[in-house]
C-alpha atoms as one frame of an Amber mdcrd trajectory, in Angstrom:
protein
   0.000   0.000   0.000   2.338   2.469   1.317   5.045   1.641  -2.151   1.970
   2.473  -4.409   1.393   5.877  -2.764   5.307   6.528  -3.237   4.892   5.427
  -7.144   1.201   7.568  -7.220   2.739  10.493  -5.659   5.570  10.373  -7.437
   3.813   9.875 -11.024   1.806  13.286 -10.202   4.717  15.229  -9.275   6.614
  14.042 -12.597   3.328  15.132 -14.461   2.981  18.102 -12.756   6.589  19.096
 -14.054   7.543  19.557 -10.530  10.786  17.892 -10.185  13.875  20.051 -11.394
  17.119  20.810 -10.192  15.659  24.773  -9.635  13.044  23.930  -7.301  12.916
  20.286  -5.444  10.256  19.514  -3.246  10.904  17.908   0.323   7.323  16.686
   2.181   6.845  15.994   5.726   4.266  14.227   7.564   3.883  15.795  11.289
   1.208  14.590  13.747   1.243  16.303  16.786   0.061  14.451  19.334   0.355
  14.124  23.614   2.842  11.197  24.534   3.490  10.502  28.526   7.305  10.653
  29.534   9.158  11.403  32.744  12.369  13.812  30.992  13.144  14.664  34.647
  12.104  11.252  36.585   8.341  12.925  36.752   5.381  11.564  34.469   4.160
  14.332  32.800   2.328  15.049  29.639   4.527  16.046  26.555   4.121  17.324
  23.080   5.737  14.992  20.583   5.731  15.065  16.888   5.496  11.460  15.168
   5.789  10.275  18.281   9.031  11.734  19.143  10.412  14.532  21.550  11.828
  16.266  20.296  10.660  16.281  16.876  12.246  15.301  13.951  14.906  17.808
  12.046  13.334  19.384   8.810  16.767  18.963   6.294  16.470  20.972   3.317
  18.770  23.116   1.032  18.698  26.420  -0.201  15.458  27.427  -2.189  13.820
  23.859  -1.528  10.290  23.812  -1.562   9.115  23.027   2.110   5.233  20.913
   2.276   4.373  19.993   6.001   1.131  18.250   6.686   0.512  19.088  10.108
  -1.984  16.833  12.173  -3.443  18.296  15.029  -3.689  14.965  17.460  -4.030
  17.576  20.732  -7.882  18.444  22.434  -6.561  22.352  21.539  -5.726  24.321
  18.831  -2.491  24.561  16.877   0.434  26.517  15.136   3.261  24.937  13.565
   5.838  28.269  13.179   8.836  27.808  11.468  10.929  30.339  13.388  13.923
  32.369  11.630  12.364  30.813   8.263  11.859  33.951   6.007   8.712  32.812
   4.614   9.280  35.321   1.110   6.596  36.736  -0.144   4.243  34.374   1.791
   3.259  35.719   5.891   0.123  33.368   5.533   3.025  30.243   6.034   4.352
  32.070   9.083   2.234  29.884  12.018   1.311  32.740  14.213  -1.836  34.465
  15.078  -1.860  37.557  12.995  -1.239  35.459  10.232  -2.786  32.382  10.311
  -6.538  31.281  11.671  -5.526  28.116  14.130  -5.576  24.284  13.284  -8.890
  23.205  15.207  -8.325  19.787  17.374  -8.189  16.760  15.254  -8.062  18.649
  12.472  -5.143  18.773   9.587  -3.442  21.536   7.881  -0.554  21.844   5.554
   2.225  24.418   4.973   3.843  25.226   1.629   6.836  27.358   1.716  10.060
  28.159  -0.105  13.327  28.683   1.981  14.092  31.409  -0.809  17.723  32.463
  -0.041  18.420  30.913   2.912  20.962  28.755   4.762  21.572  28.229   8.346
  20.368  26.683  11.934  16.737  27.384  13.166  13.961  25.491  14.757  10.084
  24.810  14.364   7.645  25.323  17.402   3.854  25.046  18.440   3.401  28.839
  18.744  -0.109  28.981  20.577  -1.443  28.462  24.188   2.242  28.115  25.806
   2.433  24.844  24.146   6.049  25.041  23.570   6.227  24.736  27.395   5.168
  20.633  26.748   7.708  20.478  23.420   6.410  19.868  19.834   9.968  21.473
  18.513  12.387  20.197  16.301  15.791  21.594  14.354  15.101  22.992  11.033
  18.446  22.959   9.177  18.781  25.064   5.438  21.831  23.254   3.588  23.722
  25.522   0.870  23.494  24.300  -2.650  26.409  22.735  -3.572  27.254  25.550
  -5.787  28.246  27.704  -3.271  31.225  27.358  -1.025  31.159  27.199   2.785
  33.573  29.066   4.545  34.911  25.717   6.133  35.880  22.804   5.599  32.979
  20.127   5.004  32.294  18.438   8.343  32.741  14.845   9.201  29.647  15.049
  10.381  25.801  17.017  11.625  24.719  17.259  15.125  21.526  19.071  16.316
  21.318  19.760  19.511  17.506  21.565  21.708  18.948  22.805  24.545  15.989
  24.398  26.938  14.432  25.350  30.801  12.020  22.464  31.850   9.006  22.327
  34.184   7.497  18.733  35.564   3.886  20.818  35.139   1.854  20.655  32.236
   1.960  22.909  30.009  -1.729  23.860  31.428  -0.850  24.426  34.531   1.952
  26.596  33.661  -0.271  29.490  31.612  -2.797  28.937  34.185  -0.543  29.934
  36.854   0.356  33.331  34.788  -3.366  33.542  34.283  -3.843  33.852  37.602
  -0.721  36.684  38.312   1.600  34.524  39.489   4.875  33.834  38.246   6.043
  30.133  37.457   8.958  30.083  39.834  12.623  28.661  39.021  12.282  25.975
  36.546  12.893  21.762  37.762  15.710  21.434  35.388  17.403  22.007  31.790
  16.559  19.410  29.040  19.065  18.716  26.142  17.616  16.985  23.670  14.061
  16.503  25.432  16.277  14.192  28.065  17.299  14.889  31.668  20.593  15.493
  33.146  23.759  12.373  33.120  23.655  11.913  37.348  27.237  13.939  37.672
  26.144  14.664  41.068  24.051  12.364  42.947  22.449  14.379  45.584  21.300
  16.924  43.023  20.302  14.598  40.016  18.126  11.136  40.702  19.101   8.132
  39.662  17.359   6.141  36.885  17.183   9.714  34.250  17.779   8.984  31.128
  20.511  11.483  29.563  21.425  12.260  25.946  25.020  10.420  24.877  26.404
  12.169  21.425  29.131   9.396  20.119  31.726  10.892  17.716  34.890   9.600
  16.548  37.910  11.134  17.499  40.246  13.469  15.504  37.244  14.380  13.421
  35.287  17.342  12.911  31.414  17.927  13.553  28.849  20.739  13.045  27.061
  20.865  16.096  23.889  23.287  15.847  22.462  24.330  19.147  18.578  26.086
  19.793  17.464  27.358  23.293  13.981  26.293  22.713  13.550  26.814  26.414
  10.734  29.290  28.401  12.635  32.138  29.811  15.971  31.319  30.888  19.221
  31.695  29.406  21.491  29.320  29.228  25.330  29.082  28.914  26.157  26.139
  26.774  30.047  24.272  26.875  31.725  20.924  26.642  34.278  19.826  28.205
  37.706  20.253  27.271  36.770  21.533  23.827  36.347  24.662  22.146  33.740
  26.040  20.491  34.523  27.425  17.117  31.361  29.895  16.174  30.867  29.381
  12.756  26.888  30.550  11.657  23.695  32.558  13.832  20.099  31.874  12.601
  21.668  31.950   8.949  24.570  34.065   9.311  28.257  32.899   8.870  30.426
  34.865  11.701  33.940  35.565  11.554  35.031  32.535  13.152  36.501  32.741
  17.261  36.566  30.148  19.216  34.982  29.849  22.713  35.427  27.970  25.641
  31.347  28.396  26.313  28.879  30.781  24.767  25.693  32.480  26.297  22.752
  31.440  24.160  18.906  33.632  25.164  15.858  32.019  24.521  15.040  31.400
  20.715  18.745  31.416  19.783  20.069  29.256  17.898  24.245  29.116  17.177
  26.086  26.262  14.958  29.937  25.789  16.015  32.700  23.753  14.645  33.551
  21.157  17.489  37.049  18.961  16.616  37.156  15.934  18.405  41.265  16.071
  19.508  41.367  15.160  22.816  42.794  11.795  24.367  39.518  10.302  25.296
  40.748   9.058  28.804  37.051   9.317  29.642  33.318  10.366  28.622  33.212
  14.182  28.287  30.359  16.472  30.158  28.354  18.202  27.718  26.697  21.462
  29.876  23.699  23.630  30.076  24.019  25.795  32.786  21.597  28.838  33.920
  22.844  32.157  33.693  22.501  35.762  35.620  20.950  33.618  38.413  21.954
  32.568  41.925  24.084  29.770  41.130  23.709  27.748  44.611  20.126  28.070
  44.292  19.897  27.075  40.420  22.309  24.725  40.818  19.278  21.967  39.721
  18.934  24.009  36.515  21.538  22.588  34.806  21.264  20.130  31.853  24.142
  17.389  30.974  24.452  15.533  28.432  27.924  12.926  27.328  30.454  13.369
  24.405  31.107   9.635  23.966  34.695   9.143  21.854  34.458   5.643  20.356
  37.718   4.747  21.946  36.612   6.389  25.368  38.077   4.590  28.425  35.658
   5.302  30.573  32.654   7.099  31.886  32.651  11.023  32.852  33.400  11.888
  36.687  34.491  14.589  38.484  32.809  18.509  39.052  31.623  20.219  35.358
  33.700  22.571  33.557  33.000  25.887  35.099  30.275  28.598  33.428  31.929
  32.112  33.387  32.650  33.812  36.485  31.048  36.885  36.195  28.927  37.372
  39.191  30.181  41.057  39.482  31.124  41.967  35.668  27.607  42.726  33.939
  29.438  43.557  30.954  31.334  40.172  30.292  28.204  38.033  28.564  27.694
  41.279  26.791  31.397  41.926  25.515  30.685  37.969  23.982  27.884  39.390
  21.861  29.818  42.241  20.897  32.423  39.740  19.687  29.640  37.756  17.622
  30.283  39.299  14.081  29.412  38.970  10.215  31.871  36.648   8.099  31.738
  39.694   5.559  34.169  38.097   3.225  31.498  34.311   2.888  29.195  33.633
   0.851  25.709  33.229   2.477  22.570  31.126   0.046  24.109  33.492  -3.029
  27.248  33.471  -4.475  28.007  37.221  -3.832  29.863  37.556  -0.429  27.232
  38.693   2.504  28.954  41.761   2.756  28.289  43.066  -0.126  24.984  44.156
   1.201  26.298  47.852   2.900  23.871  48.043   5.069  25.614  50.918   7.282
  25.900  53.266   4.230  21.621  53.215   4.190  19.856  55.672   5.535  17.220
  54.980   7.967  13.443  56.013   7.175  11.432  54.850  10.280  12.370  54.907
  14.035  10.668  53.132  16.722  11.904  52.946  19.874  10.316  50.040  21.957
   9.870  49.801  26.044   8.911  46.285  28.094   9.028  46.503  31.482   7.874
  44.005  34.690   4.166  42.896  34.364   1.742  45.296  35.631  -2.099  44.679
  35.804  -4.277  45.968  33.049  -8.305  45.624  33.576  -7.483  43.406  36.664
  -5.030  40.994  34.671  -1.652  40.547  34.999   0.231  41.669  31.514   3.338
  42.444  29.809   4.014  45.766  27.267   6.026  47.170  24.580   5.676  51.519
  25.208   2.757  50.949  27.535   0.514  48.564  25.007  -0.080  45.027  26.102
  -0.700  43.005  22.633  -4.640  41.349  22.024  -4.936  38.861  19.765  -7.709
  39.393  17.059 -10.132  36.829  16.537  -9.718  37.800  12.285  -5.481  37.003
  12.139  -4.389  40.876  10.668  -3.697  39.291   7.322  -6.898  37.882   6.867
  -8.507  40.904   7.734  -6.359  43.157   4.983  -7.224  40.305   2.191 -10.892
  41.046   2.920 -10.914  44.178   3.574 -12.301  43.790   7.163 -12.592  47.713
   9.118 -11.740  47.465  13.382  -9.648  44.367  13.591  -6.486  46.407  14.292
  -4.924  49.716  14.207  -1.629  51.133  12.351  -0.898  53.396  15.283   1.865
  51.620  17.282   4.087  54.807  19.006   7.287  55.184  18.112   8.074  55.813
  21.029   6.966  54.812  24.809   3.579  56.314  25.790   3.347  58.559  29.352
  -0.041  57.239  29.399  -0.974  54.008  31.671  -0.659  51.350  29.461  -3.437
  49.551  28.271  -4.505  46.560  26.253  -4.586  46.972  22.463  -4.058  45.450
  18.931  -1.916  48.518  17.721   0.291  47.044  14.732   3.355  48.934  12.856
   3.217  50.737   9.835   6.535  49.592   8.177   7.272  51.189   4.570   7.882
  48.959   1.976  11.513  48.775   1.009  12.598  51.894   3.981  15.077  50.869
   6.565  13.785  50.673   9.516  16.035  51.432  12.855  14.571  49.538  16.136
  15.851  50.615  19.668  14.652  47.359  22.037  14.867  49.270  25.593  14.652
  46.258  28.116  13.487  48.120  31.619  13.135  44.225  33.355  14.774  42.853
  36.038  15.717  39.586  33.201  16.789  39.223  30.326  14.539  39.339  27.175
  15.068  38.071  24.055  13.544  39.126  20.804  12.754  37.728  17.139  10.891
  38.828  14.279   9.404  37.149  11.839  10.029  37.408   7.833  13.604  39.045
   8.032  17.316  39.076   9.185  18.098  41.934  11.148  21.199  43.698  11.874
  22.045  43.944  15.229  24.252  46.908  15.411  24.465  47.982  18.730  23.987
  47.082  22.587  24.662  48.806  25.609  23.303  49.531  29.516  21.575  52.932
  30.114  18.828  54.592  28.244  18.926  54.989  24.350  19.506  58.334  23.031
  20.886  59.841  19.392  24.559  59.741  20.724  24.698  56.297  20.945  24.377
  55.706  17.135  28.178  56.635  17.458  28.487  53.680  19.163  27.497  51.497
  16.286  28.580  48.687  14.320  28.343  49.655  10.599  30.221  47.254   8.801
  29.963  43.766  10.511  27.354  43.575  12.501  25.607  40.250  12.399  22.735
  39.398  10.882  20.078  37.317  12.479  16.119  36.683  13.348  16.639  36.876
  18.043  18.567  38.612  19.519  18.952  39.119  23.559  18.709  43.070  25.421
  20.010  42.390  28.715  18.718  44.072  32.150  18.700  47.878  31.967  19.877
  47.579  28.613  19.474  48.436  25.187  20.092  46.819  21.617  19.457  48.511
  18.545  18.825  46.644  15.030  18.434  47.682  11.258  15.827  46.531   9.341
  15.507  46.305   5.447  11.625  46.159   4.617  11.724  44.258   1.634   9.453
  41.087   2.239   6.027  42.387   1.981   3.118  40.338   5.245   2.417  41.037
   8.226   5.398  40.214  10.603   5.552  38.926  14.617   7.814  41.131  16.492
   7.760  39.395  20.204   9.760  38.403  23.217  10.462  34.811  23.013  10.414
  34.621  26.678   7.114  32.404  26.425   5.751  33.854  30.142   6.259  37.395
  28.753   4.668  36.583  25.181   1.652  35.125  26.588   1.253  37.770  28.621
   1.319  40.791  25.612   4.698  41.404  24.734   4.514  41.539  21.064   3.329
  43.637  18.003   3.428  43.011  14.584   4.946  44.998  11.375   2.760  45.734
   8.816   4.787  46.103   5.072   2.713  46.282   1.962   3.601  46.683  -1.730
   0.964  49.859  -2.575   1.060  47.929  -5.982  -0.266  44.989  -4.508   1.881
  42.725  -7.191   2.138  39.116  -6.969   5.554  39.293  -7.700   5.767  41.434
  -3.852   3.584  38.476  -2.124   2.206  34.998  -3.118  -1.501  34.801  -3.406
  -3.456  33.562  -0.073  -3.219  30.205  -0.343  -6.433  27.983  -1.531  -6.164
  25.707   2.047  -6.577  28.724   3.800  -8.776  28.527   7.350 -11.440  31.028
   8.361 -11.931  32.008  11.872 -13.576  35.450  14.043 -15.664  37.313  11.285
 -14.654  35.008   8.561 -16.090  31.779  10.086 -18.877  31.257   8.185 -16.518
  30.644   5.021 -15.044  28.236   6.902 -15.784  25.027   5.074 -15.959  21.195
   7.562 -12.930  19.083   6.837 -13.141  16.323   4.278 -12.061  14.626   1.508
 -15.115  16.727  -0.965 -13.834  19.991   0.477 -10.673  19.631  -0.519 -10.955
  18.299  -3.964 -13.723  21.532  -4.095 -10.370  23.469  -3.328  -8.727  22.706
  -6.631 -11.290  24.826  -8.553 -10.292  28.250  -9.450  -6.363  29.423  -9.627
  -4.626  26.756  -7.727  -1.194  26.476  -7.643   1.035  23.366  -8.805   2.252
  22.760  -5.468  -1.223  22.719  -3.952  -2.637  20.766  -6.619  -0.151  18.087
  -5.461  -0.959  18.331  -1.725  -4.535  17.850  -2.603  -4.442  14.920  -4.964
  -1.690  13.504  -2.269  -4.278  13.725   0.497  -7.253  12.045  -1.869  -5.018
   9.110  -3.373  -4.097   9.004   0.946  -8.212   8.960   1.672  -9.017   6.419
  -1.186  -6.082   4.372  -0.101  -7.594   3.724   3.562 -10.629   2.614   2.392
């Protein structure tokens, strides 16, 4: 049964005139379901994908075609988002509320998206309902083509690695507990790899965890891509006796340093060079340590894992290697991000070197400076804010509500700068100019660190700093090398500043990724649109598109006659194939 779908599948796709070397196709299957497992020695409910946590890695190359069939297997509702993915031309892909109505329980939904121009380490993530809390993630790697050079040698081998905070709750009990104004408390432990801590000390780890062992052969070299797909702590990542050697950020090469450990902020994801040339005398510790916290009492926040040589003589003992000692030097995790710069001189998913693009010889159009501070209640709630506006949710998603012309759902008049007014709840988006440069000042006024991304672009990060923002400290920027990534961290009392080039026309997520702040507001969105209104600016809403808030009532039920209905009217090749996929799938089961 199963070889006969291959050969059916495989007989449209050929008709179709969808295989060639310009565009392949790679197609996932994902159901998303609950599984029971006990990461920390605790039964608890998890989210797994195909049955596994974490999920499987997405492994494309440049410019692939990307088709996920995402079923929803959970009693709630679901977004897949694809975070640091680019989604050209096509927000409606980008698994987020503005952008995309939510995949009902039991119900099935599938994504089609390019990974135009793109190469680089990211990750995939339930986005709704603090669901990430429970898992559902995975590693989403973007090969180059083979035409383009990396600025390394080719690895001996690939390594993804989910490095996060943990809680033995549910992931139900967790947003209830910010539902009801309290905060959810210093997490159980650190997860690597969805597994619990190697018992390196037995009075603070239990016995019977299972831990994640990464074997590797020795005097070879590996890629080793690393995601904090954690809640809201940071975490500073290290092996033992080995150096890091940075090598790409979130699709970026960097000038390549090496590292004896690196800081990596929530929604960060790093790839480094790791050269197995040590004597294997024994197992190695492989460390994920909480940072800017009191280390006696987060000592149980700490995940380990084992570098296993395959000559190793013996098991890992001893204390860890040490996290940085900066207790009293504030400035020491950020001099390491300072140091975290664009390989100018590489070639990115393009042949033409990355710096190429002069981004500090453009001048900047739009300025928004943007405020969070502690929670505070609004209308008796406890809530988070960027310049005194804690983010609603529409029931219409924003781009759903511009394709149909739909009057209240939002408003384009997000302040550029923070309000003196008590804040208040709103869904107050940003009007971005297509193709300006936009210049955003994130002014973090917490007591933590948060950690930002946006959606649909790389950003320059181009400065950080403690103290307030002001004009003078543009003469403190980085105009020539500044990295370019989708997350980036402002630490306590802090600012960062990034450049923005508005090129990708949607409706784009700007949000903490520090999932308690997010739930509670801390997000807005970026509004860019083509006044042309060209499909060569932005795909065409997609035919498979779900209706929700004022639009329900076009909402059609889920079944096999829907979508074959679906393939009337202007449908694209790639969605023609989805759709006769899922029928040969349907007559198949029979």
């Amino acid at each position: 049964m199963a070889s006969t779908l291959s050969m059916l599948l495989c007989i449209s796709v050929l008709l179709l005139g969808l295989c060639s070397a310009e565009d392949p196709f790679a197609f996932y299957d994902f159901e998303v379901s609950y599984i029971t497992a006990s990461p920390l020695g605790v039964e608890q409910q998890v989210i797994a994908v195909n049955g596994k946590f974490p999920g499987p890695v997405i492994n494309v190359t440049t410019n692939y075609n990307v088709v996920v069939n995402v079923r929803n297997k959970l009693d709630e509702e679901l977004l897949m988002h694809w975070s640091g993915v680019q989604q050209r031309k096509s927000s409606w892909q980008d698994g987020v509320l503005g952008t995309n109505c939510p995949i009902p329980a039991k119900w099935n939904w599938t994504y089609q998206f390019q990974v135009k121009d793109q190469i680089g380490s990211f990750f995939y993530f339930p986005s709704l309902n603090f669901q990430r809390a429970a898992g559902g993630y995975g590693g989403f790697t973007i090969n180059n083509r083979v035409i383009i050079p990396i600025p390394f040698d080719t690895p001996d081998g690939d390594i993804t690695i989910m490095i996060g905070d943990w809680y033995t709750r549910n992931h139900t009990a967790l947003r209830k507990t910010l539902e009801d104004g309290k905060e959810l408390g210093m997490p159980d432990g650190v997860l690597i790899n969805g597994k619990g801590p190697y018992r390196y000390n037995n009075s603070l780890v239990p016995d019977g965890i299972d831990y994640e062992t990464i074997t590797v052969h020795p005097g070879k070299t590996y890629r080793i891509r690393v995601s904090n797909v954690g809640i809201s702590t940071s975490l500073n990542f290290r092996i033992q006796s080995h150096n890091l050697l940075l090598a790409e950020s979130e699709g970026s090469y960097t000038v390549q340093q090496n590292y004896t450990s690196l800081d990596i902020h929530v929604g960060q994801s790093y790839s480094f060079l790791l050269t197995t040339d040590q004597n294997a005398s024994s197992d190695y510790y492989i460390v994920a340590s909480a940072r800017f916290e009191n280390e006696t009492l987060w000592q149980r926040v700490t995940g380990v894992a084992i570098l296993k040589y395959t000559n190793s003589k013996g098991k890992a003992h001893g204390p860890l290697p040490d996290p940085p000692n900066d207790e009293y030097d504030k400035t020491f995790s950020m001099n390491q991000a300072r140091s975290i710069r664009w390989n100018v001189t590489a070639s990115g998913a393009r042949p033409n070197p990355q710096g190429s693009f002069r981004y500090g010889s453009i001048n900047v159009t739009e300025l928004y400076v943007l405020r969070n501070k502690p929670p505070i209640k609004i209308d008796g709630k406890q809530r988070t804010t960027l310049n005194e506006i804690s983010f609603s949710n529409p029931k219409t998603p924003i781009r759903l509500a511009d394709q149909f012309k739909l009057k209240g759902v939002y408003k384009l008049d997000f302040p550029t700068k923070p309000l003196t007014e008590s804040p208040k709840m709103g869904t107050s988006v940003i009007n971005g100019t297509y193709r300006g440069f936009m210049e955003i000042i994130l002014q973090n006024n917490h007591t933590k660190v948060q950690t930002y991304h946006l959606s649909g672009y790389a950003f320059f990060v181009v400065g950080m700093d403690y103290g307030e923002w002001t004009e003078n400290s543009r003469g403190t920027y980085n105009k020539w090398d500044g990295i370019a990534r989708s997350t980036i961290q402002v630490y306590p009392g802090a600012w960062t500043a990034i450049l923005i080039s508005l090129d990708n026309v949607g409706i784009w997520n700007l949000r903490t990724e520090n999932l308690d702040s997010w739930y509670r507001g801390q997000e807005t969105y970026i509004r860019v649109v083509n006044p042309e209104a060209t499909n060569k600016t932005e795909l065409p809403m997609p035919d498979n598109t779900l209706f929700c808030g004022a639009l329900q009532k076009m909402q059609k039920p889920q079944d096999v006659t829907s979508l074959a209905t679906s393939i009337k009217g202007n449908t694209s090749k790639l969605s023609f194939t989805v759709l006769l996929l899922l029928l040969i799938s349907a007559m198949l089961s029979v």
